[in-house]
C-alpha positions in Angstrom: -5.7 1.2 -6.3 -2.0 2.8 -6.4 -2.1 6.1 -8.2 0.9 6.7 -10.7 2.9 9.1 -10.4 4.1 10.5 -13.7 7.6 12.0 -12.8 8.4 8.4 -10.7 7.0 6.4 -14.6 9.7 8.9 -16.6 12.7 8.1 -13.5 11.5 4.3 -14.1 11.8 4.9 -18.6 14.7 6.3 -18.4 16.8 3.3 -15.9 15.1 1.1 -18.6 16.5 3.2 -21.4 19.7 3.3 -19.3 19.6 -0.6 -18.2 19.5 -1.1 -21.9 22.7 0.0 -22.9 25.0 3.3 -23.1 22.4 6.3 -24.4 23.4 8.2 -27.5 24.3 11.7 -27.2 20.5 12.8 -27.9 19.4 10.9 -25.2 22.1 11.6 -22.9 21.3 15.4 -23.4 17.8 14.7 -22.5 18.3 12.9 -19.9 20.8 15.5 -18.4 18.0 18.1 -19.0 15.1 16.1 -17.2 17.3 15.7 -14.3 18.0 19.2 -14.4 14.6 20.6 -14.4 13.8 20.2 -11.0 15.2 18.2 -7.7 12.3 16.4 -7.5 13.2 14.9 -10.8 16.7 14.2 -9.2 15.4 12.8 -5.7 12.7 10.6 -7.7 15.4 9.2 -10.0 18.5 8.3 -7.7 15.8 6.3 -5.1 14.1 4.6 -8.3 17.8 3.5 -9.2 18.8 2.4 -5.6 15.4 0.0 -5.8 16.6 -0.8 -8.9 19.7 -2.0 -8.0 18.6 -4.3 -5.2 15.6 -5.7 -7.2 18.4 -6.4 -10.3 20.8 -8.2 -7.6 17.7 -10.1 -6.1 16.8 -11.2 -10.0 20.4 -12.3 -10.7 20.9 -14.1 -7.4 17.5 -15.7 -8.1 18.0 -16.9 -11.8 22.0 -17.5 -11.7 21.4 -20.5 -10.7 19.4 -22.0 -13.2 19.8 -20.2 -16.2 22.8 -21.5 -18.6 25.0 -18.9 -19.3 24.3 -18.9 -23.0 21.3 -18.1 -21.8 21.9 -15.5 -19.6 21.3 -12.5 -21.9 18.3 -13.6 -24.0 16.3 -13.4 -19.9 16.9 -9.9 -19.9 14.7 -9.4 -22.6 11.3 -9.3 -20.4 12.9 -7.8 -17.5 13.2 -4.8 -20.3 9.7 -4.7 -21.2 8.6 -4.8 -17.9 11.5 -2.4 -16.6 9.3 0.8 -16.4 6.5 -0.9 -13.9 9.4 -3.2 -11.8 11.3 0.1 -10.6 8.4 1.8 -9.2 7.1 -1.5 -7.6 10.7 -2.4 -6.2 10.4 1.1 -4.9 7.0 0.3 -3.3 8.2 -2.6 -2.3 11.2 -0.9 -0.1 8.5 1.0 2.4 7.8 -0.9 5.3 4.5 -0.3 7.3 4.2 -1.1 11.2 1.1 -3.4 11.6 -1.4 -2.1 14.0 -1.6 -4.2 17.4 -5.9 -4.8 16.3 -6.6 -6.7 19.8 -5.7 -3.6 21.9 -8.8 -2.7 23.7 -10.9 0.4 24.2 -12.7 0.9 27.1 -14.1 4.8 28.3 -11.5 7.0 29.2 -8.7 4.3 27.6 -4.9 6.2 26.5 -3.6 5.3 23.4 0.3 6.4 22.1 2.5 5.8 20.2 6.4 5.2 20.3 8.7 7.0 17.7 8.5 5.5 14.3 5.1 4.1 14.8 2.1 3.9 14.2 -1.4 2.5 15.6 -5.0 2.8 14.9 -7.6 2.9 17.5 -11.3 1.1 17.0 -13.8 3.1 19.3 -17.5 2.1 20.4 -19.0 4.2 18.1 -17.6 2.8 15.0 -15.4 5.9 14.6 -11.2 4.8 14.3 -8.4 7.4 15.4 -5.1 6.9 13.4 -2.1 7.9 16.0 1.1 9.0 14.1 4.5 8.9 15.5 5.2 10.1 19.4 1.8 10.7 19.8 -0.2 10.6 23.3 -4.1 11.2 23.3 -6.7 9.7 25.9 -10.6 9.3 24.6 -13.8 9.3 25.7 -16.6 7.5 24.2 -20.3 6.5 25.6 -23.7 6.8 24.8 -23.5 10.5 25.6 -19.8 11.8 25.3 -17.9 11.6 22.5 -14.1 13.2 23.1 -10.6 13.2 22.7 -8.1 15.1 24.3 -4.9 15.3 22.3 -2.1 15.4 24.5 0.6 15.5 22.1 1.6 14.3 18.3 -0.7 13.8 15.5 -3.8 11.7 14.7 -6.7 11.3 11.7 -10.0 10.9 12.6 -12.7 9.1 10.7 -15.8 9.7 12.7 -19.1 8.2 12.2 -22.2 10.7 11.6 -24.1 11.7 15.0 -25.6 14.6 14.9 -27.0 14.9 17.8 -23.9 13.6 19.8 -20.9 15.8 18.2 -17.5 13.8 18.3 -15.0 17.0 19.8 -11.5 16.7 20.3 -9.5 19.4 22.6 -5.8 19.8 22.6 -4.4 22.8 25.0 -7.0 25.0 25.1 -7.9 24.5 21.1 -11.4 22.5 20.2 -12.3 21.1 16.9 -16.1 20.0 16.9 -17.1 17.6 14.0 -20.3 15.6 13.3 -19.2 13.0 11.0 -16.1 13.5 8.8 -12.3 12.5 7.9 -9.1 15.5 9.4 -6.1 15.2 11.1 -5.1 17.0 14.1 -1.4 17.6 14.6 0.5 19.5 17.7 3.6 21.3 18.3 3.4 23.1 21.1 0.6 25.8 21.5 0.7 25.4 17.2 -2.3 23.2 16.1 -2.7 22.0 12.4 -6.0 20.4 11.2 -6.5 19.5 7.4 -9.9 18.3 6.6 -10.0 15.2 4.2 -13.8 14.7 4.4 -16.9 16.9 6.1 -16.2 19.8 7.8 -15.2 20.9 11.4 -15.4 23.7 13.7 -12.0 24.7 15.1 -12.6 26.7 18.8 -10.1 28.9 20.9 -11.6 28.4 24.3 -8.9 30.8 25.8 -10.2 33.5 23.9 -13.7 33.0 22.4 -14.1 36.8 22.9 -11.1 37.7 20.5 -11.4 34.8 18.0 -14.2 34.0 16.3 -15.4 29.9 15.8 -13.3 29.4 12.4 -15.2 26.4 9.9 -12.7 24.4 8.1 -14.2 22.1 4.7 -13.4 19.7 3.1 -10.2 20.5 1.3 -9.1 23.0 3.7 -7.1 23.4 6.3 -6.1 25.5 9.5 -3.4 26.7 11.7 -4.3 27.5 15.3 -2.1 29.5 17.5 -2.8 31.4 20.6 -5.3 34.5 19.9 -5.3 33.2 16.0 -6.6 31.1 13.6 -5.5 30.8 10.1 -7.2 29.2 7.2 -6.7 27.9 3.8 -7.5 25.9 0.6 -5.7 22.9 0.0 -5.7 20.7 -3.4 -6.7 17.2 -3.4 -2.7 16.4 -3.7 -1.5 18.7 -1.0 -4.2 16.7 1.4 -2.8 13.5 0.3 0.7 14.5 0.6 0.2 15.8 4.3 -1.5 12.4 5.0 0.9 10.3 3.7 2.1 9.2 7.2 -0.9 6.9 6.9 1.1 4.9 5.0 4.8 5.4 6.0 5.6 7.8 3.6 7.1 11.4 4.1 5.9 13.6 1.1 8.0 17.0 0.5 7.1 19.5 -2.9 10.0 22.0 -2.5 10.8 22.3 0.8 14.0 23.6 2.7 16.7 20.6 3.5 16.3 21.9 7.3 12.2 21.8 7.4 12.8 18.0 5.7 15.3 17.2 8.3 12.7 18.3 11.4 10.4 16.0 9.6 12.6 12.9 9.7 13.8 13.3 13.2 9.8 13.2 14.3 10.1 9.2 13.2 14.2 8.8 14.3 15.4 8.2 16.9 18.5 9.1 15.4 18.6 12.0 13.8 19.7 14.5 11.2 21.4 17.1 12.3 21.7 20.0 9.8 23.3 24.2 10.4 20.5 26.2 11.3 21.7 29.0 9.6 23.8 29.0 6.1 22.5 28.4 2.6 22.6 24.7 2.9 19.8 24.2 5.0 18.0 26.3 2.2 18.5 23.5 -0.3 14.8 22.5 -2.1 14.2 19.0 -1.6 11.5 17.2 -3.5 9.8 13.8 -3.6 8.3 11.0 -1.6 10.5 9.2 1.2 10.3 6.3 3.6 9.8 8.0 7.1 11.6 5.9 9.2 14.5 5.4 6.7 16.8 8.4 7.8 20.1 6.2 6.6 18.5 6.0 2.8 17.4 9.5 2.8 21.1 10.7 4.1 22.7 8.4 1.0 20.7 10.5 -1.0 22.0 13.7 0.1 25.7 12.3 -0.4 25.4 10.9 -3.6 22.8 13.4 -5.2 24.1 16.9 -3.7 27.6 16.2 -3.0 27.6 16.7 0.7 29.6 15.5 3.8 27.8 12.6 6.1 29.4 12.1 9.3 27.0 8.9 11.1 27.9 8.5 14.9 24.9 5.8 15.3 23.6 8.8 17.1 23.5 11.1 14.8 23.9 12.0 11.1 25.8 15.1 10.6 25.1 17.0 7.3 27.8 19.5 6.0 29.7 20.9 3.0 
């Protein structure tokens, strides 16, 4: 079941408000004043209104031909009613999700990636499944007495089924995560692992060190960052899990984040990419909302149109400036 999200159902009320006819100057303040609470609300809004737009052309296009023009306005009548609902599922609609190749076989010691932009999920022996994210290499090895992964580079979720007495254990560099039967994700940059725990628990291992840096346990709502001669852990709410695991489903999630941290992100599913000044306050601009990952063009459109700045595309790159 799709979970609403409340500030995407007031973008959606007020394009049907908006689609209606001009607003009053009551509503036209308050509309001015949502917008200006937050960017989120801004960011939500102007990609609600570009689904909008296409789903309003597809409906015209669609009913032109067979509706008399006498006609024409009394049809828009339902499309009102149903307004609120038909932008956030035009929305939806415009995320497009890579299918996984399910006759791809495992074998022991099989390697499994991933290209850029996509996305594949992996059916061990056990019954356990590994979800490989974008530009992501990791080689596994399951029989009746080894259970292991070795994460060469990326990010994966793991659903493991229960065995206690044969631990499923996945290494990257010289980091180990040891878990019995649960739901995380394991991502790498670098010597920097981060492992958010969805379900269960795991036990996160620096096998460079073990005499400097204790065996850290990560829960179920937690999560950890794992750097050389450190581990690092903390709470997570339900929403910040399912945010950082929205990749399962195409989606880029950002609450607040700095315009260059949101470009990084994009260029991890791009092969062309953003480029934005690593110094200046631009890249400091807060940018909220949920985004296609692999739509970089949509996602520079946005910052055109909602914060005024330059785009320079060279089919390359996407130059972002003042």
């Amino acid at each position: 079941m799709m979970e609403h999200d409340p500030i995407e159902e007031q973008a959606a009320r007020w394009l049907a408000r908006q689609d209606a006819g001009p607003l009053d100057a009551a509503a036209k303040a308050g509309f001015d004043a949502w917008i200006a609470t937050s960017t989120r609300h801004r960011v939500t809004y102007l990609r609600l209104e570009a689904a909008w737009q296409r789903a309003d052309q597809l409906r015209v296009t669609r009913q032109a031909p067979v509706l008399p023009p006498p006609r024409a306005s009394v049809a828009r009548g339902p499309w009102r009613r149903w307004a609120p609902a038909m932008a956030v599922a035009a929305a939806v609609a415009l995320v497009v999700i890579i299918p996984a190749l399910d006759d791809w076989p495992f074998a022991a010691g099989q390697k499994f990636s991933t290209g850029v932009g996509d996305r594949y999920t992996a059916h061990l022996q056990d019954g356990s499944q590994i979800e490989l994210n974008t530009d992501t290499r990791l080689r596994a090895s399951v029989d009746q007495t080894t259970r292991e992964v070795r994460l060469d580079k990326g990010e994966a979720f793991f659903e493991v089924v229960h065995d206690d007495k044969h631990p499923f254990v996945v290494i990257s560099g010289d980091l180990r995560i040891v878990d019995v039967g649960t739901k995380f994700s394991v991502r790498r940059d670098g010597d920097r692992l981060e492992v958010v725990v969805a379900e269960g628990a795991v036990v996160v291992e620096d096998m460079a060190h073990p005499n400097d840096v204790a065996p850290t346990l990560v829960t179920q709502l937690s999560a950890a960052v794992a750097q050389p001669k450190a581990i690092r852990k903390s709470p997570r709410s339900e929403e910040q899990v399912r945010d950082a695991l929205g990749w399962r489903h195409g989606t880029l999630v950002f609450t607040d984040r700095p315009l260059r941290e949101v470009a990084a992100e994009f260029n991890r599913y791009n092969r062309k990419q953003l480029v934005v000044p690593a110094e200046g306050p631009m890249g400091d601009i807060r940018i909220g909302g949920s985004f296609e990952a692999t739509n970089i063009d949509a996602f520079a459109r946005l910052l055109h149109s909602g914060f005024g700045l330059k785009v320079i595309d060279d089919g390359r790159e996407i130059r972002i400036s003042n």
